[in-house]
C-alpha positions, 0 to 999 in steps of 0.5 A: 914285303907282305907283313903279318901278325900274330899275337903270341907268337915268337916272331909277332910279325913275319914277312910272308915272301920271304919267311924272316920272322921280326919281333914286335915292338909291343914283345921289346915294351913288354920286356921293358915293363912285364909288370904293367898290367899285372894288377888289372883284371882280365876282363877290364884288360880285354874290355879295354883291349877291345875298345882301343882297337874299335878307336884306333879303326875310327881314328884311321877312318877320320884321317882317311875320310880327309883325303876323301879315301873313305867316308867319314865315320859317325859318332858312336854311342855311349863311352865310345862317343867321348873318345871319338869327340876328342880324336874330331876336336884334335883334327880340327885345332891341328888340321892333319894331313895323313901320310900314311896310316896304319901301316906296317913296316919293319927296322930289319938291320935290328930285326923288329917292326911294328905298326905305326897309328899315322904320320901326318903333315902340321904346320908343314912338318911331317909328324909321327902321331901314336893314340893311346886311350888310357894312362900315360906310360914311360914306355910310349916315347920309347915306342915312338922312338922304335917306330921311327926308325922302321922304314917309311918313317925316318923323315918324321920331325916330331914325334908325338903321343896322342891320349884321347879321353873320355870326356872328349878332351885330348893332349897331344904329348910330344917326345923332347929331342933330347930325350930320344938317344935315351929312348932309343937306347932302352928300347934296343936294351930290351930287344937285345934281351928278347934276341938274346933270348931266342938264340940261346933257346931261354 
């Protein structure tokens, strides 16, 4: 399987041997929550956009430079240096071992994929791990349940919400088992929605 991305499009993901198109997860969030940025300017909106993906790169690279895949990114100046501090004071109280990071996958009975920041092994247990860098949302443990079913990352024992912040502090937020029938039923609530939608040509 070959998956790409392309924002916008009405399969975000497709798999390119075999042509089938897949939802992503963010199109099912977005459906849950249409309005959460309605209030944010879009160049704040871009800035941020932009500066997520600048830290989910360095993120990955922290990760992968402990395996000695890559070397070990520097610090960044500015704003950026914060968050990078935060995701190093994370790495060295939690002692990750990456499994995988970055990489993409798909749920193709429900037809949607998506892909997952990193799965890591702590304390021995095998830990699905998404960073955030801005506020907290109710849909994120959503997102965690999702990505935890695709293939390659249904082994996971825990699920957690890493928010990274400025000032270089961190907290890794985990999503109660008990909660996660429920997360899981919203978040194919609104992938039922976006299915329904495209057969019926809405």
């Amino acid at each position: 399987m070959k998956l790409t991305c392309t924002r916008g499009a009405a399969y975000e993901y497709t798999d390119q041997d075999t042509k089938r198109g897949y939802f992503s997860c963010s199109q099912v969030l977005d459906a849950l929550d249409p309005d959460a940025f309605s209030m944010v300017p879009p160049d704040v909106l871009e800035a941020a956009g932009k500066r997520g993906e600048q830290l989910h790169v360095l993120f990955g690279l922290l990760l992968l430079s402990r395996l000695n895949l890559c070397a070990k990114p520097e610090r960044p100046d500015g704003k950026l240096g914060g968050y990078f501090d935060a995701m190093e004071k994370f790495i060295a109280e939690h002692n990750p071992i990456p499994v995988c990071v970055e990489e993409s996958s798909v749920n193709d009975s429900l037809r949607y994929a998506g892909t997952p920041d990193c799965l890591v092994v702590i304390q021995d247990l095998l830990i699905l791990i998404d960073l955030k860098t801005g506020g907290k949302r109710a849909v994120h443990k959503t997102q965690l349940l999702a990505y935890s079913k695709m293939d390659g990352y249904t082994e996971a024992k825990k699920l957690a919400t890493l928010y990274v912040h400025a000032d270089g502090t961190y907290k890794l937020d985990y999503v109660p088992r008990a909660d996660h029938a429920l997360h899981l039923a919203w978040f194919q609530a609104g992938l039922s929605v976006l299915h329904g939608r495209r057969m019926n040509n809405l």
